[in-house]
Backbone as ProteinMPNN parsed JSONL, in Angstrom:
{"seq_chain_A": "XXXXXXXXXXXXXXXXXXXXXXXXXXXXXXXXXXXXXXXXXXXXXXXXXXXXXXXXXXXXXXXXXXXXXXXXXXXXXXXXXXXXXXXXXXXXXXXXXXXXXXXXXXXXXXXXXXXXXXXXXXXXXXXXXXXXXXXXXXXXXXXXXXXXXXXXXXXXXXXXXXXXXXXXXXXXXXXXXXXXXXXXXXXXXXXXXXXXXXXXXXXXXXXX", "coords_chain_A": {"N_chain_A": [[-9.99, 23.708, -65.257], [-10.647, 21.407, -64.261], [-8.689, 20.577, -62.966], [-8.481, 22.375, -60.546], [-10.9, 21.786, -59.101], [-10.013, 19.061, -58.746], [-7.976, 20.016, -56.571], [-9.108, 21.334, -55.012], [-10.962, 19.208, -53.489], [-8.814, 17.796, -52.722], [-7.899, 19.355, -50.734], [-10.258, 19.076, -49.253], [-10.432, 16.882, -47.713], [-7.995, 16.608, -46.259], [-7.051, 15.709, -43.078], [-6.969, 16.358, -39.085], [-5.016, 15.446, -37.56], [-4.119, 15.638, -35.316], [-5.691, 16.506, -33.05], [-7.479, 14.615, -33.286], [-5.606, 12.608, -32.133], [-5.336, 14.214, -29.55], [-7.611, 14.598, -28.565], [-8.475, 11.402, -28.244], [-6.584, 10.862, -26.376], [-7.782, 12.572, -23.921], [-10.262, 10.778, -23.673], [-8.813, 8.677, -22.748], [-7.674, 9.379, -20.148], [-9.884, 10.13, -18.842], [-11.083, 8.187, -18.934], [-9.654, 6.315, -17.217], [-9.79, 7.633, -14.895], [-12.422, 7.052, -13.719], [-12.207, 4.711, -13.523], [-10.435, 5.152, -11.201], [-12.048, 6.092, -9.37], [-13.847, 3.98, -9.059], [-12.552, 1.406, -8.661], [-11.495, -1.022, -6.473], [-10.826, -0.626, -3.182], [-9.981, -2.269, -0.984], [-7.695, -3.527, 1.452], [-5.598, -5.881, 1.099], [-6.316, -6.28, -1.245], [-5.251, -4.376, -2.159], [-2.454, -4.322, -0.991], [-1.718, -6.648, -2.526], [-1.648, -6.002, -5.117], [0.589, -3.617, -5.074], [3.0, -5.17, -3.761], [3.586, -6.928, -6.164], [4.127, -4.672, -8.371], [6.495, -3.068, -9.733], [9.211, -2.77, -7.467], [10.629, -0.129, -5.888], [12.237, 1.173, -3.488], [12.199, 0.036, -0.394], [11.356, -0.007, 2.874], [11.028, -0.065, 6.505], [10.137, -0.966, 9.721], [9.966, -3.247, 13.246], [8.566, -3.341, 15.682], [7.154, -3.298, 19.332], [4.339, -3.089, 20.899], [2.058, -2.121, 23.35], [-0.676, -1.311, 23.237], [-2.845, -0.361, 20.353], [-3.522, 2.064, 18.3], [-5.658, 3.496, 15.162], [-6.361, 5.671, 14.665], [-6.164, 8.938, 13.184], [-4.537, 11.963, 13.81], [-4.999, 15.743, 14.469], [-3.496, 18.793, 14.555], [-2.719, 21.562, 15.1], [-3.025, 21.831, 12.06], [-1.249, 19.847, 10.817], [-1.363, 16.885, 10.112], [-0.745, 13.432, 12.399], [-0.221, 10.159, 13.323], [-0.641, 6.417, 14.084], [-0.5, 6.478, 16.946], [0.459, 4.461, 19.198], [1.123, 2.297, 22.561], [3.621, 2.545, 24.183], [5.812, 2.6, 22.276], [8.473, 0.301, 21.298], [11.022, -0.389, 19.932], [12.311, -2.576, 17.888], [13.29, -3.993, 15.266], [14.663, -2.817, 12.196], [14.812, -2.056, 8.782], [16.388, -0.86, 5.707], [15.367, -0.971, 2.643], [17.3, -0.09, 0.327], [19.776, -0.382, 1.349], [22.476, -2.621, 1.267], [23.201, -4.357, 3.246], [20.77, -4.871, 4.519], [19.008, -6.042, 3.26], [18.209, -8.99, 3.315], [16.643, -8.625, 5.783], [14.561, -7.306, 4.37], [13.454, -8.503, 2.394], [12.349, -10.734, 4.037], [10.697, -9.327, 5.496], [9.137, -8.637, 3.384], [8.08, -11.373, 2.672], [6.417, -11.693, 4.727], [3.953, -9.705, 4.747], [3.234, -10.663, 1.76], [2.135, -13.286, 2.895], [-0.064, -12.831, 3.509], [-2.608, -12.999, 1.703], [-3.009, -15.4, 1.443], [-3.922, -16.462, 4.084], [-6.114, -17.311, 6.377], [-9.225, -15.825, 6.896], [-10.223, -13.707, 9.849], [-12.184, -12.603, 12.612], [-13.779, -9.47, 12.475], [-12.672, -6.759, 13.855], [-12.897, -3.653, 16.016], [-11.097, -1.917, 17.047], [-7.64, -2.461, 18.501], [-7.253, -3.473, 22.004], [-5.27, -3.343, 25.304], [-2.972, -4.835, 26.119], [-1.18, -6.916, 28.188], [1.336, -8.888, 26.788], [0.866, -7.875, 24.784], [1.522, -6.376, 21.203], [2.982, -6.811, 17.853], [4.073, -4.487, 15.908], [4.614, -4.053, 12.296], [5.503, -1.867, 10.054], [5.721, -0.761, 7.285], [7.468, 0.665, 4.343], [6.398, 1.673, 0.649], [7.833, 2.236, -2.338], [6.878, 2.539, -5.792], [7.403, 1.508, -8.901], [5.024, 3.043, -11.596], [3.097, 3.027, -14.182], [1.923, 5.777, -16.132], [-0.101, 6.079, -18.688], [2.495, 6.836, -20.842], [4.202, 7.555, -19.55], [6.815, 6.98, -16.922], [6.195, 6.975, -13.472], [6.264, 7.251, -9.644], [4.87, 6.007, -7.17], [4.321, 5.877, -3.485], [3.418, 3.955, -0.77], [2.209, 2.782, 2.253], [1.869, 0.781, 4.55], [0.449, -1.179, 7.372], [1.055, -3.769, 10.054], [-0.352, -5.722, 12.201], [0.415, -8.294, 15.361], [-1.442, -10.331, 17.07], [0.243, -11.117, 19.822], [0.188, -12.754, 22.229], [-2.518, -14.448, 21.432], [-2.033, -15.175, 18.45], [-2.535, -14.086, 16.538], [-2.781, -12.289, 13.629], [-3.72, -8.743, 12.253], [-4.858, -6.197, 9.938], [-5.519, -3.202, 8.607], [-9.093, -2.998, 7.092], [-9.9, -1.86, 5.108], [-7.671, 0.092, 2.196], [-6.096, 3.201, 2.866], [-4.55, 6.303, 2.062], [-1.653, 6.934, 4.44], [-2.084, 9.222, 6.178], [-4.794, 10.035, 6.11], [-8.064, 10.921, 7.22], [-9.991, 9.21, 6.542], [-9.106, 7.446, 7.528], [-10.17, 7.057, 10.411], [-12.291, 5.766, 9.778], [-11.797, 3.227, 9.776], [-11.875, -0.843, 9.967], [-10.298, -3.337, 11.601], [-9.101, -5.957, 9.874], [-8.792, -9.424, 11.047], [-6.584, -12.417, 10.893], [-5.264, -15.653, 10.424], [-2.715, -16.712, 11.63], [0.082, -18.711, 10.374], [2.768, -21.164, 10.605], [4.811, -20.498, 9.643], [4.696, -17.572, 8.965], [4.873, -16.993, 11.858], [7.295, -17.94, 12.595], [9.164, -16.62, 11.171], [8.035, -14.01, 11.939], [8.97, -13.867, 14.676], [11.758, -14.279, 14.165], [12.436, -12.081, 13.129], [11.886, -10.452, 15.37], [13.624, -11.171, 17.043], [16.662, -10.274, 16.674], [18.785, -10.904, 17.47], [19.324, -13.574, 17.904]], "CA_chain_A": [[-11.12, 23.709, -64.341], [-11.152, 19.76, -63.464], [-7.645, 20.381, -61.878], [-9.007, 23.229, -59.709], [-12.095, 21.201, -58.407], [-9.428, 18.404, -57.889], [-7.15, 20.408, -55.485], [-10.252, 22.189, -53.64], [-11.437, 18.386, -53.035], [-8.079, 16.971, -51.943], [-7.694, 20.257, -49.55], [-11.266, 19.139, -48.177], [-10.234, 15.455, -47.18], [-7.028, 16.848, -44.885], [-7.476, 15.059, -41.384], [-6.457, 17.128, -37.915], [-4.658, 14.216, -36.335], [-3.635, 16.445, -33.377], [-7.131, 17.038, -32.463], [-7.835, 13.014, -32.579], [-4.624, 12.299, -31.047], [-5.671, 15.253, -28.226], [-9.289, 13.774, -27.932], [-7.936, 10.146, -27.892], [-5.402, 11.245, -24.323], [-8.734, 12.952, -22.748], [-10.722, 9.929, -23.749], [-7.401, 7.84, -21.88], [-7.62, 10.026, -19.136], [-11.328, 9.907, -18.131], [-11.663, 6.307, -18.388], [-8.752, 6.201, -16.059], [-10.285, 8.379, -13.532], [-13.291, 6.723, -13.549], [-12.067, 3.085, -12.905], [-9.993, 4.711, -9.87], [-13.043, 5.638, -8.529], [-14.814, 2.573, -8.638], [-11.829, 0.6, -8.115], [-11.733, -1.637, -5.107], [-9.616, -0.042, -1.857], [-9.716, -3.517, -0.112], [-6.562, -3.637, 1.789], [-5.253, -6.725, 0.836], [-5.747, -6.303, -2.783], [-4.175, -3.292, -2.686], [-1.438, -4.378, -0.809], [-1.05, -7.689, -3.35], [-1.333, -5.049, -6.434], [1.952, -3.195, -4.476], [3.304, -6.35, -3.914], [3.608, -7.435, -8.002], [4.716, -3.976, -8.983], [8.257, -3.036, -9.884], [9.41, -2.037, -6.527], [12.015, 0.751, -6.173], [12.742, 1.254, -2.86], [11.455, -1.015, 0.52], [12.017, 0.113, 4.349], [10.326, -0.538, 7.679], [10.51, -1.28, 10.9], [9.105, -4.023, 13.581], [8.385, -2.779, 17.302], [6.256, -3.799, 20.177], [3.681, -1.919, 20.943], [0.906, -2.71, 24.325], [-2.03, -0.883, 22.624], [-2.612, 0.054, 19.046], [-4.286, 3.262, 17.843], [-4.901, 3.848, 14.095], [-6.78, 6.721, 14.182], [-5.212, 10.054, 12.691], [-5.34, 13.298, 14.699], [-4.309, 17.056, 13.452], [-2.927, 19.689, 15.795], [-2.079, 23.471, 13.981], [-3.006, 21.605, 10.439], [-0.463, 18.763, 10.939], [-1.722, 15.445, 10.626], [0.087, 12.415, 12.758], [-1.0, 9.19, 13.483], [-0.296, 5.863, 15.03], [-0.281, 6.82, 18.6], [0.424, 3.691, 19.895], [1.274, 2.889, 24.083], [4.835, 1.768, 24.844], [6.754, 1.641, 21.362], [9.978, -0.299, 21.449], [11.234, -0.86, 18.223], [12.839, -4.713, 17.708], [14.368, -4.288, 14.013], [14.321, -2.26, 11.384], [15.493, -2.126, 7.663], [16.344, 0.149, 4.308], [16.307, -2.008, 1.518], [18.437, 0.425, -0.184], [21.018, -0.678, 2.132], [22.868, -4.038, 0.929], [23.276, -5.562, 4.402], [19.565, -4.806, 5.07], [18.343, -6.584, 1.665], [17.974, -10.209, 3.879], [15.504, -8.302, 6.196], [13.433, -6.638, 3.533], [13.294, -9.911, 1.658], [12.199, -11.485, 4.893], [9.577, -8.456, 5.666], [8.045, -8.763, 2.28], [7.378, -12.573, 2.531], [4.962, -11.449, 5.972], [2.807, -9.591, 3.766], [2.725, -11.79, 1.11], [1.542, -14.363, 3.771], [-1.749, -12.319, 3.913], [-2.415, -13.161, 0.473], [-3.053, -16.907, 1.406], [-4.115, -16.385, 5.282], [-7.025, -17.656, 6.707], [-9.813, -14.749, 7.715], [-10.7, -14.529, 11.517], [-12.731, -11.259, 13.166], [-13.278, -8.263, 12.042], [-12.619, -6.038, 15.391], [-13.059, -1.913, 15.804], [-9.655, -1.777, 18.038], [-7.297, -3.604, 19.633], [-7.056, -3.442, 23.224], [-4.363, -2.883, 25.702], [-2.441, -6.121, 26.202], [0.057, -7.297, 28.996], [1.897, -9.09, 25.918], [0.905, -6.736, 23.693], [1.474, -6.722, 19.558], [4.587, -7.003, 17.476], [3.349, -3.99, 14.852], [5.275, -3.756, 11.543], [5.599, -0.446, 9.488], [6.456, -0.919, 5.88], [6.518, 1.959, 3.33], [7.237, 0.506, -0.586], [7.743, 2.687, -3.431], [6.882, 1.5, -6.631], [6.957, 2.45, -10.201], [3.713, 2.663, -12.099], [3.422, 3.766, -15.791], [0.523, 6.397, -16.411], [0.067, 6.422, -20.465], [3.745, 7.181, -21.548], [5.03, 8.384, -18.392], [6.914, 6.396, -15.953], [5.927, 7.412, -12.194], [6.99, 6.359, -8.539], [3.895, 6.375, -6.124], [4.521, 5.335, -2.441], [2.705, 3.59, 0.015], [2.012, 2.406, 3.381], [0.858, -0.55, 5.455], [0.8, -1.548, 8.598], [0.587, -5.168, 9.983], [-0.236, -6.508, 13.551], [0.266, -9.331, 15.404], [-1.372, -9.929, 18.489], [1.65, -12.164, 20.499], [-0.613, -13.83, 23.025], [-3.496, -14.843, 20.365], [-1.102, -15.361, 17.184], [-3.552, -13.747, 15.382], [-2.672, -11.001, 12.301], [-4.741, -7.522, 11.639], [-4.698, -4.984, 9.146], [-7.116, -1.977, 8.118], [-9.739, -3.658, 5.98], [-9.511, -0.85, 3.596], [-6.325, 1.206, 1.893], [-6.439, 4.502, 2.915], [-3.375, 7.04, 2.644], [-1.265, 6.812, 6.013], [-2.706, 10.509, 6.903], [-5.99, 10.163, 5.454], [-8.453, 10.716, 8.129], [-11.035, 8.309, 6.447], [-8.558, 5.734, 8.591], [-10.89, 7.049, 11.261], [-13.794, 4.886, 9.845], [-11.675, 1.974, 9.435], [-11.803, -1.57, 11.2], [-8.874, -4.167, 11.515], [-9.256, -7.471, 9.775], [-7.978, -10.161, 11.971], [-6.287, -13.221, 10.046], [-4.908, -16.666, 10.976], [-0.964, -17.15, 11.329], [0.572, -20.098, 9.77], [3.553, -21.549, 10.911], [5.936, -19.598, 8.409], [4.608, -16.268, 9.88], [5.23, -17.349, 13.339], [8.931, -18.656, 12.859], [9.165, -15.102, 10.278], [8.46, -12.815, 12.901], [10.095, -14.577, 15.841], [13.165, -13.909, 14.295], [12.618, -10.285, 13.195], [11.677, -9.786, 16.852], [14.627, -11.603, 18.243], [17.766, -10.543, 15.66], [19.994, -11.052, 18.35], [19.095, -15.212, 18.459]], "C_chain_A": [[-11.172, 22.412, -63.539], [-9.814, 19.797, -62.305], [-7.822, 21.191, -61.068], [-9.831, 23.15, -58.773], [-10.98, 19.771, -57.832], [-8.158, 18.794, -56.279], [-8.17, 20.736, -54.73], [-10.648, 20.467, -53.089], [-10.769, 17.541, -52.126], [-7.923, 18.224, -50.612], [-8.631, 19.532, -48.495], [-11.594, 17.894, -47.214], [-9.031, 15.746, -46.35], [-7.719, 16.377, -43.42], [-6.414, 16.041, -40.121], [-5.908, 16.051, -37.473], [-4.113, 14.81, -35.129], [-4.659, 16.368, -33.026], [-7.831, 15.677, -32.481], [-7.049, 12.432, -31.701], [-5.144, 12.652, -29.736], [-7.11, 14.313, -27.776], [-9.219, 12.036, -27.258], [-7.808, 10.139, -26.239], [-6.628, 11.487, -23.569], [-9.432, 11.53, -22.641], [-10.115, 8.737, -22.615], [-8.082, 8.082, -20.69], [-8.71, 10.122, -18.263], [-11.865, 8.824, -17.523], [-10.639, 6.163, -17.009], [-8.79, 6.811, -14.583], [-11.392, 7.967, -13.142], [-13.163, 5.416, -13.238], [-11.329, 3.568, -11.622], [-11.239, 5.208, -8.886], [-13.83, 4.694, -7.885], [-13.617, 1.474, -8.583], [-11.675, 0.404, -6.614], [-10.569, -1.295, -4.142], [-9.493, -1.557, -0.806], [-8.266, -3.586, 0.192], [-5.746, -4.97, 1.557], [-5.174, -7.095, -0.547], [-5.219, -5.299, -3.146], [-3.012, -3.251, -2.432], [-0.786, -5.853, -1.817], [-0.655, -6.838, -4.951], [0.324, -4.325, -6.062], [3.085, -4.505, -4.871], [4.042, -6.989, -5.506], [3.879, -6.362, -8.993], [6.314, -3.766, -8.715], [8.41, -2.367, -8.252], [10.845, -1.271, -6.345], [12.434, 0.781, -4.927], [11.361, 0.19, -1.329], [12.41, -0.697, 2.008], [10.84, 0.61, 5.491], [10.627, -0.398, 9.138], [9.37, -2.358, 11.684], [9.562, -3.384, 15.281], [7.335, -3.328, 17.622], [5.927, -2.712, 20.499], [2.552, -2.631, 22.533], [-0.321, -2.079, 24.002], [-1.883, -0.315, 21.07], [-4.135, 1.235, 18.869], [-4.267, 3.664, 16.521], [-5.471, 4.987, 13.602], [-5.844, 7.966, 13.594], [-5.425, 11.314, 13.262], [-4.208, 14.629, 13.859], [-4.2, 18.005, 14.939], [-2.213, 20.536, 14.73], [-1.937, 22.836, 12.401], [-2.168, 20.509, 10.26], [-0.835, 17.153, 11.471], [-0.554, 14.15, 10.972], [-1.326, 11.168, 13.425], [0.01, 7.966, 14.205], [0.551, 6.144, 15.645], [-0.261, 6.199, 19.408], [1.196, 3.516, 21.129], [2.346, 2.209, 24.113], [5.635, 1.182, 23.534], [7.827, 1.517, 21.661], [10.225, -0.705, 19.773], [12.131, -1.937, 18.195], [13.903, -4.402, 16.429], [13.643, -3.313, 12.877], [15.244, -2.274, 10.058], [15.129, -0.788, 6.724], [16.578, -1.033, 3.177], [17.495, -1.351, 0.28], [19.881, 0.12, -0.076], [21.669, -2.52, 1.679], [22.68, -5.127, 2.094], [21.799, -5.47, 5.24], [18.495, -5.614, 4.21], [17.584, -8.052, 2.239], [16.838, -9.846, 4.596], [14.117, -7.86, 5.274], [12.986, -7.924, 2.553], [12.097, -10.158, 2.866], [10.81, -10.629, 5.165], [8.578, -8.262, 4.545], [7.142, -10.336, 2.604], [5.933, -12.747, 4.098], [4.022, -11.15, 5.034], [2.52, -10.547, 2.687], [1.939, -12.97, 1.859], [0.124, -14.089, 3.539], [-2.529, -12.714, 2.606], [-3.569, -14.88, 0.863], [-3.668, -17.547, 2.937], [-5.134, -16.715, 5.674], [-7.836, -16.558, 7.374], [-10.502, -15.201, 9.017], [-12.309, -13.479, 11.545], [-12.482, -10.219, 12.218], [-13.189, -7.414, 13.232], [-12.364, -4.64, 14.838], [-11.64, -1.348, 16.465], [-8.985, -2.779, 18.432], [-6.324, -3.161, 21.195], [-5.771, -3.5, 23.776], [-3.85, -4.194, 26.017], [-0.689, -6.005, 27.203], [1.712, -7.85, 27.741], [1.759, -8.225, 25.159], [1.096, -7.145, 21.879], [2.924, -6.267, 19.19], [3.322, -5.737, 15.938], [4.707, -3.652, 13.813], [4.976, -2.752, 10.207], [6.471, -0.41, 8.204], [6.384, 0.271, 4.959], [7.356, 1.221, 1.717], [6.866, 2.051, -1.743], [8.006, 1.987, -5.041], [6.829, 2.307, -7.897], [5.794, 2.227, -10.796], [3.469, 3.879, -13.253], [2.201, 4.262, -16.254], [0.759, 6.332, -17.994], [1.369, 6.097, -20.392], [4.522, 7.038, -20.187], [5.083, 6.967, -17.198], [6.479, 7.434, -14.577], [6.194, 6.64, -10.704], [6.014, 6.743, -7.589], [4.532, 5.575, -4.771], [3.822, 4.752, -1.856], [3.401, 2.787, 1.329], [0.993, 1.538, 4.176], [1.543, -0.837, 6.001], [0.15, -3.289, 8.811], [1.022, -5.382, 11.621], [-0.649, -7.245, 13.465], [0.374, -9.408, 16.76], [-0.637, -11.186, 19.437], [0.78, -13.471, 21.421], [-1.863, -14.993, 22.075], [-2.702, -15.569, 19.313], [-1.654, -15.586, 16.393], [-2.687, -12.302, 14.706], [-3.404, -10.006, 12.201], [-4.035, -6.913, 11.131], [-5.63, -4.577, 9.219], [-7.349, -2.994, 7.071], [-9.982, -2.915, 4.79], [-8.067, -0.061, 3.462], [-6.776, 2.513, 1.812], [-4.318, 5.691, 2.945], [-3.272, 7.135, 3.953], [-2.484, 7.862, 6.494], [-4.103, 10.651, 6.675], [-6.691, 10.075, 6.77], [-10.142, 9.733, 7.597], [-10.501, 6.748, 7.331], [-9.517, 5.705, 9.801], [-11.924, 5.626, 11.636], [-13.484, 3.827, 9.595], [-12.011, 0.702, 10.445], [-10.845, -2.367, 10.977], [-9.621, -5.617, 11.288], [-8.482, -8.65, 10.52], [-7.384, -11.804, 10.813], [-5.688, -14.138, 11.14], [-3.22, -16.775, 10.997], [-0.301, -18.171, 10.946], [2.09, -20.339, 10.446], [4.801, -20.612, 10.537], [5.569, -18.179, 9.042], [4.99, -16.291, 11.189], [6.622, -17.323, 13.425], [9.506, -16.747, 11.957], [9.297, -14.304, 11.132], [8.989, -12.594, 14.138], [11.166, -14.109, 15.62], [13.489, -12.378, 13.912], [12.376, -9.469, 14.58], [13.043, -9.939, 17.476], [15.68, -11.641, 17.249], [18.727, -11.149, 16.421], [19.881, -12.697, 18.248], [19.394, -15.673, 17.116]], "O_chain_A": [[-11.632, 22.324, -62.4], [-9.817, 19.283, -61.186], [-7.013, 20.834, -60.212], [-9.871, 23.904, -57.801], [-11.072, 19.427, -56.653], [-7.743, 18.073, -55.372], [-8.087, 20.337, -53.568], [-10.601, 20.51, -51.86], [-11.246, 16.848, -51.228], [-7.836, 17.764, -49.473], [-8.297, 19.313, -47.33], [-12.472, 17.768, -46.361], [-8.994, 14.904, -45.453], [-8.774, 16.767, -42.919], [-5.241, 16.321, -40.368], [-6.698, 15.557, -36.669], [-3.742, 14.238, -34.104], [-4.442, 15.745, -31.986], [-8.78, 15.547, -31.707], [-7.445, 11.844, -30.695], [-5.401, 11.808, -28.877], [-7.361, 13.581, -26.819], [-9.707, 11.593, -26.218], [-8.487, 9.697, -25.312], [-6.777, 10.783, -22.57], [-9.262, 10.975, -21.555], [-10.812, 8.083, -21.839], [-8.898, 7.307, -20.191], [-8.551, 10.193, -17.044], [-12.526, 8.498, -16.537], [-11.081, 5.902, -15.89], [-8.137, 6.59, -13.563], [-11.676, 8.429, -12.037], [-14.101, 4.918, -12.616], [-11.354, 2.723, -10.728], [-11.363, 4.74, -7.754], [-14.298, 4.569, -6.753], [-14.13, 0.373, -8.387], [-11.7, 1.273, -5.743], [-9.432, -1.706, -4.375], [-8.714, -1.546, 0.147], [-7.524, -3.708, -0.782], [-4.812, -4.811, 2.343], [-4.374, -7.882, -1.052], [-4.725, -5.147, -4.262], [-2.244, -2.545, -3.086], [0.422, -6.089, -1.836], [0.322, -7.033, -5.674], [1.219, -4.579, -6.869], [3.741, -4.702, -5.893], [5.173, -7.476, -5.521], [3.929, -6.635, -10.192], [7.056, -4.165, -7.819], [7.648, -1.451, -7.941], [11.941, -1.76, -6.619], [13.514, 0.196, -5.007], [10.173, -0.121, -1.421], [13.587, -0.97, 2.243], [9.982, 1.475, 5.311], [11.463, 0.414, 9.535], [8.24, -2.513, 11.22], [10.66, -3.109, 15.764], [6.542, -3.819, 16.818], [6.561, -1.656, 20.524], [2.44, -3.857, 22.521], [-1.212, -2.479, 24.751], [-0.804, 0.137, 20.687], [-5.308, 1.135, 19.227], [-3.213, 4.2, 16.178], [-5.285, 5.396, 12.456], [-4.634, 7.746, 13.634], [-6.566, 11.771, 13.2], [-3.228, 14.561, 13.117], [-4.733, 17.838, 16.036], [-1.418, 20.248, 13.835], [-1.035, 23.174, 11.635], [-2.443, 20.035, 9.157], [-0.707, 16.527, 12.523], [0.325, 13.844, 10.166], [-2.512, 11.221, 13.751], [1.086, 8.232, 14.742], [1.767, 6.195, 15.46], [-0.701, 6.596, 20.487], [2.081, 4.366, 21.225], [2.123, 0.999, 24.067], [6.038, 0.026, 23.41], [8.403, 2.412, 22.279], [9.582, -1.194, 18.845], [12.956, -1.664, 19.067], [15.121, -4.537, 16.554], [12.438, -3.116, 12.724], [16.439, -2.505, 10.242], [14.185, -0.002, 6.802], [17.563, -1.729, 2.929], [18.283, -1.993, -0.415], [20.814, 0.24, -0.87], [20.966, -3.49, 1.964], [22.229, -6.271, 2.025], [21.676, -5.903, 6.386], [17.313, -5.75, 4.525], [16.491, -8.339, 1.749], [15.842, -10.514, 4.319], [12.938, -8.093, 5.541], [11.848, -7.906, 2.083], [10.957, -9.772, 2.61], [9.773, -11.28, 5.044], [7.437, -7.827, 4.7], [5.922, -10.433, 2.735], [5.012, -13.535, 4.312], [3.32, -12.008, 4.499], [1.502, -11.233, 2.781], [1.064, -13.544, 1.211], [-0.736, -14.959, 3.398], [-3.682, -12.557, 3.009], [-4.694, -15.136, 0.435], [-3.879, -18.751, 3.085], [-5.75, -16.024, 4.863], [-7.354, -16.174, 8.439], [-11.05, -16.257, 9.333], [-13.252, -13.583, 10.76], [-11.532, -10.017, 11.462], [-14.305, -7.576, 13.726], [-11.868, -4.351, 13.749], [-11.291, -0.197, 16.203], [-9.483, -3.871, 18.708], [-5.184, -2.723, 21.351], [-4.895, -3.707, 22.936], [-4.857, -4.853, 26.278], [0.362, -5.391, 27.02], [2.828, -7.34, 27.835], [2.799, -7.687, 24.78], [0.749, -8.252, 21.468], [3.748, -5.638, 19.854], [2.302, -6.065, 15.333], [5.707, -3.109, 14.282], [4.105, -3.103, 9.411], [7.659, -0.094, 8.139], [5.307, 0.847, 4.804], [8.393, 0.564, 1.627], [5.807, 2.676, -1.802], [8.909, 1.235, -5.407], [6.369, 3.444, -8.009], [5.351, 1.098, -10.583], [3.598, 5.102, -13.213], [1.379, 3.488, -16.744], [1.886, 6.561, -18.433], [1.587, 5.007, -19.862], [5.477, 6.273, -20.052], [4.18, 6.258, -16.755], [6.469, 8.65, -14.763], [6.319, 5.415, -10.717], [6.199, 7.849, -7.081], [5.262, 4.618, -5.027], [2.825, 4.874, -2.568], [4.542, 2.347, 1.469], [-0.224, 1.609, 4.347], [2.758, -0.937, 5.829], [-0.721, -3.879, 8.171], [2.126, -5.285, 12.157], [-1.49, -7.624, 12.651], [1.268, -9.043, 17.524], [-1.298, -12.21, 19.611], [0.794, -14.692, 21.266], [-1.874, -16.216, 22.218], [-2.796, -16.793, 19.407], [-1.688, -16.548, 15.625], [-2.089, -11.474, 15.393], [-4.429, -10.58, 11.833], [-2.842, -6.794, 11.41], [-6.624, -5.114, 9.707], [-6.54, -3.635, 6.4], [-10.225, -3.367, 3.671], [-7.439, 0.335, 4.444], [-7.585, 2.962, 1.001], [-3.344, 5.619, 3.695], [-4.228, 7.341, 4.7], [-3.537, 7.512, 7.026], [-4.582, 11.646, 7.22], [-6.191, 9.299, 7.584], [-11.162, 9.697, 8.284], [-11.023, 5.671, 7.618], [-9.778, 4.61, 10.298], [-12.225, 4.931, 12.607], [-14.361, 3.069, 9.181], [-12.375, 0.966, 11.591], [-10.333, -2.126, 9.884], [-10.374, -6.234, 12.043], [-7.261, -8.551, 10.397], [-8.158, -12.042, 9.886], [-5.547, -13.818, 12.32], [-2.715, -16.976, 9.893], [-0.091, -18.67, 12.052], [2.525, -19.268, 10.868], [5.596, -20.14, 11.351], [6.476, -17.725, 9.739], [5.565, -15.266, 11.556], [7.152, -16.681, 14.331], [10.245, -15.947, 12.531], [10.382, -13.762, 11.34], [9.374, -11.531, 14.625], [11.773, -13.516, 16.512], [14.448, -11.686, 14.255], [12.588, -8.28, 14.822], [13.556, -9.118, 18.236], [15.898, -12.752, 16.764], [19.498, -11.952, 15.896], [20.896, -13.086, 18.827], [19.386, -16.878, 16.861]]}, "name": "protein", "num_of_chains": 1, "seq": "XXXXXXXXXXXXXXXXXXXXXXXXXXXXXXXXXXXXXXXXXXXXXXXXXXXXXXXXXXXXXXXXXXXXXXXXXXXXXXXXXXXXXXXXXXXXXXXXXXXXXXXXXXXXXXXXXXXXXXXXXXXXXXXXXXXXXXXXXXXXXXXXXXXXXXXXXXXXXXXXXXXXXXXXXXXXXXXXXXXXXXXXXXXXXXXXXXXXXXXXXXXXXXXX"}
C-alpha cells in the first residue's frame, strides 16, 4: 500500500517542460514586439545601430542631383520614390566586389561622420539649386540574431549634401525606403567637418 501511494505521488510531481519552454518563447516574443514598438526610429540612431552590426553585404551610389524629392508615390500599386531633378550619378560601389571594397570603406566613414556632426536646421524640402546636392544612396545588409535564429534584414539611407552651403541632411526619422510615412518626414540638416568635405570631394571626382 505505502509503495502504491508512493508511485501515485511521484506520478503527481512530473513537470511539462515543453509547455514552460513554449510559454517561456511567447513570453520572448511579446516582450520583443513590444520594445519594437516603443523603440526609437530616430534616423541617426538607427543608422549608428546598422552601422555596429555584422554587416554582410554594402553597395551604393553618389550622384548629383539639382532638387531633391523624398516623398514616395504609387502608380497601379507600385510604390517608387526619390524623384529627384537632373540625376547624374558620380560613383558607385558593390562591396561584394574586391576592387570596390576602398569605396565602401570610404562611403561608410560619411555616415559614421553623422554620428559626431554638429546639428543645423531642420527644413521640410530642399529646394532647387543651380549647384545643386551630391545625394548618396547606400543600402547595408546586416545580420541580426532573433532568439536562436540567425537573420539578414536590409536597409536604406540616404544622405545629402547641399554643395554650395556644405551643409549635410537626412530624414529625421527611419522609415522603410517605400514606406509612405516618408511623406511626413523632414530632413535634418548637419554641419560638415573637414573629413566629410575632402571624403566626398573625392567620391565626386574619382577621376582626380
Amino acid at each position: 500500500m505505502a509503495r502504491r501511494r508512493s508511485n501515485i505521488y511521484r506520478k503527481r510531481r512530473k513537470i511539462n517542460y515543453g509547455r514552460i519552454i513554449g510559454l517561456v518563447a511567447v513570453l520572448i516574443l511579446l516582450l520583443l514586439f513590444i520594445f519594437s514598438i516603443f523603440r526609437k526610429n530616430d534616423y541617426v540612431t538607427k543608422l549608428d545601430e546598422v552601422i555596429n552590426s555584422e554587416i554582410v553585404e554594402m553597395s551604393g551610389s553618389l550622384s548629383s542631383v539639382s532638387a531633391v524629392d523624398i516623398n514616395v508615390y504609387s502608380n497601379d500599386g507600385i510604390r517608387y520614390t526619390n524623384q529627384h531633378e537632373n540625376i547624374k550619378e558620380l560613383n558607385s560601389f558593390d562591396g561584394t566586389v574586391s576592387s570596390d571594397l576602398d569605396k565602401a570603406g570610404t562611403a561608410k566613414i560619411l555616415f559614421e561622420n553623422l554620428s559626431k556632426a554638429k546639428e543645423t536646421v531642420t527644413v521640410s524640402d530642399l529646394p532647387e539649386k543651380d549647384n545643386g546636392y551630391y545625394w548618396m544612396d547606400v543600402n547595408f545588409v546586416v545580420k541580426d540574431k532573433i532568439l536562436i535564429f540567425d537573420n539578414e534584414d536590409e536597409y536604406n539611407f540616404d544622405l545629402y549634401y547641399d554643395i554650395e552651403d556644405e551643409k549635410i541632411y537626412v530624414k529625421d526619422k527611419y522609415f522603410n525606403e517605400f514606406s509612405t510615412k516618408n511623406n511626413k518626414l523632414k530632413l535634418q540638416g548637419y554641419e560638415a567637418d573637414g573629413e566629410f568635405k575632402k571624403i566626398i570631394s573625392e567620391l565626386a571626382n574619382p577621376e582626380k
